[in-house]
ZAMARGU-4260 file (C-alpha; in steps of 0.2 Angstrom, whole numbers, plus 5000, padded with zeros to 4 digits):
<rodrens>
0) 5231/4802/5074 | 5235/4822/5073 | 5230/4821/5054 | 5213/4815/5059 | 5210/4824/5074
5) 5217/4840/5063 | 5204/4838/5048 | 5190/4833/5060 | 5193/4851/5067 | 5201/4862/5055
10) 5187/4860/5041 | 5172/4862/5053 | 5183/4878/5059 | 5188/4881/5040 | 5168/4879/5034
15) 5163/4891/5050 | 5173/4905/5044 | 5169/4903/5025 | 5150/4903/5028 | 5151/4918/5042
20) 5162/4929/5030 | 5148/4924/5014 | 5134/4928/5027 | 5144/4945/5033 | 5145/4947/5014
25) 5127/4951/5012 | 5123/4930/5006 | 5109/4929/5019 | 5105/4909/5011 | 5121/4903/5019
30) 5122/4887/5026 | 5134/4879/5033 | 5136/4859/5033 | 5134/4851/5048 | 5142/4832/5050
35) 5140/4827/5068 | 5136/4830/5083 | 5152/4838/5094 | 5151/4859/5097 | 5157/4863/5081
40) 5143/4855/5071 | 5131/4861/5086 | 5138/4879/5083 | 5135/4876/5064 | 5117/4871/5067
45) 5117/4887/5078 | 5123/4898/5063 | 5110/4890/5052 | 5097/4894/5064 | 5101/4914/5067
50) 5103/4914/5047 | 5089/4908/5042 | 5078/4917/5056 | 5089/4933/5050 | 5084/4930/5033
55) 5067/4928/5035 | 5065/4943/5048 | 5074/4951/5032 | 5063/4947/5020 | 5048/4953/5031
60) 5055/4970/5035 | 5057/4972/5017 | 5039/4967/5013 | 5034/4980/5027 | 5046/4992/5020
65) 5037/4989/5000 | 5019/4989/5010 | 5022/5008/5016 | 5031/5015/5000 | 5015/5011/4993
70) 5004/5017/5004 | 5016/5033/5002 | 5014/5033/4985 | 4995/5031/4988 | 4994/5044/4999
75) 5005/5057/4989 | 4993/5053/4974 | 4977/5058/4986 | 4990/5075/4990 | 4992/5078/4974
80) 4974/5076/4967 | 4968/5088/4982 | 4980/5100/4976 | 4974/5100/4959 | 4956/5103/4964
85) 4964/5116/4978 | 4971/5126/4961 | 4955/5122/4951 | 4946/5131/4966 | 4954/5145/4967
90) 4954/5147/4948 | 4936/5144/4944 | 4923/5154/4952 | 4908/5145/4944 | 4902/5132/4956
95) 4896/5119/4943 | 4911/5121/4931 | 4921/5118/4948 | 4911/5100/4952 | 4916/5093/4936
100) 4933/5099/4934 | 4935/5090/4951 | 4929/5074/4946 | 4938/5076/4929 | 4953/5079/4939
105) 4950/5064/4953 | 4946/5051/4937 | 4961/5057/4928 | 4973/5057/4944 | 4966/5039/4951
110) 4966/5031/4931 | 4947/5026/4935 | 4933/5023/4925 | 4920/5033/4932 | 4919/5048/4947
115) 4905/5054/4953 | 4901/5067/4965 | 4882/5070/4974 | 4879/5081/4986 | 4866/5079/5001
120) 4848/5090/4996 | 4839/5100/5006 | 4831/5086/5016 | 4845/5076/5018 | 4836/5061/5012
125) 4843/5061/4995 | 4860/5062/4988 | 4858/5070/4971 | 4874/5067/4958 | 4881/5083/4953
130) 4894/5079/4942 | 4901/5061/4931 | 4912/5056/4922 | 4911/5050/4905 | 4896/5042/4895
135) 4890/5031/4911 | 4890/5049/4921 | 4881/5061/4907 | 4867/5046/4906 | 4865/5046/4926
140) 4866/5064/4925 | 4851/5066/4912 | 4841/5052/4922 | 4845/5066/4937 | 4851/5051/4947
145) 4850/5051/4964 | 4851/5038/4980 | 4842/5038/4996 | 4855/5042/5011 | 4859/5026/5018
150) 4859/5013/5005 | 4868/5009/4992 | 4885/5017/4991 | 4880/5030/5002 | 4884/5029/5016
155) 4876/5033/5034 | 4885/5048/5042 | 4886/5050/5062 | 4886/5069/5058 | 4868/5073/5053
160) 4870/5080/5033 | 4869/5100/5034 | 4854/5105/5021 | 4862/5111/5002 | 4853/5118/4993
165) 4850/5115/4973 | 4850/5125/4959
</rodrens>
């Protein structure tokens, strides 16, 4: 009788401390097995339950954690890009040659296709491209390309545009 009354508490016990120290280990799939229904299998099933919630609370602050390096990473890139156009600024005094090394530099920093930049005219109905990138951007730019504020990409501003004017 103390034999079975012995294994029917030292393994539970045993199993306990072997999946507690895997868990404290860093093995947040731990489970220990449960065979019953007195407090040692109740306390196992306990266990199993803060582990696996631990795990998956885990896993979601690790998700959060990957979400905002991106976003980091993102926003560094959009630093970075404004600090190249920042330089380019300062180191060209031509207006013109400034608008397409800015999209040259924005296309190049981003890995896109195509930039472009328009500018709102005098009216502030129409936004004019300036400047394009590649063979799509020198076709609109001959075409002298243009889009009514408002539609299309452009969107509606709750700042009325401040008249540019072209040259």
């Amino acid at each position: 009788l103390a034999l079975v009354v012995e294994r029917s508490i030292s393994r539970p016990v045993m199993e306990l401390r072997v999946g507690t120290e895997s868990f404290a280990r860093g093995n947040l799939q731990t489970v220990i097995p449960v065979a019953g229904s007195d407090e040692l299998s109740l306390l196992a099933q306990t266990f199993n339950r803060m582990a696996g919630d631990l795990a998956t609370s885990y896993g979601e602050l690790e998700e959060r954690v990957e979400q905002r390096t991106r976003d980091l990473e993102r926003r560094s890139a959009y630093l970075l890009a404004a600090a190249d156009v920042s330089r380019a600024a300062t180191a060209i005094l031509n207006a013109d040659r400034l608008i397409e090394q800015s999209v040259e530099i924005i296309r190049d920093r981003f890995q896109l296709y195509y930039v472009g930049l328009f500018l709102v005219d005098e009216s502030g109905e129409w936004a004019m491209l300036r400047a394009g990138t590649g063979e799509a951007g020198q076709i609109m730019l001959a075409r002298r390309h243009r889009i009514r504020v408002g539609e299309g990409m452009i969107g509606i501003s709750q700042i009325p545009p401040t008249p540019r004017s072209f040259k």
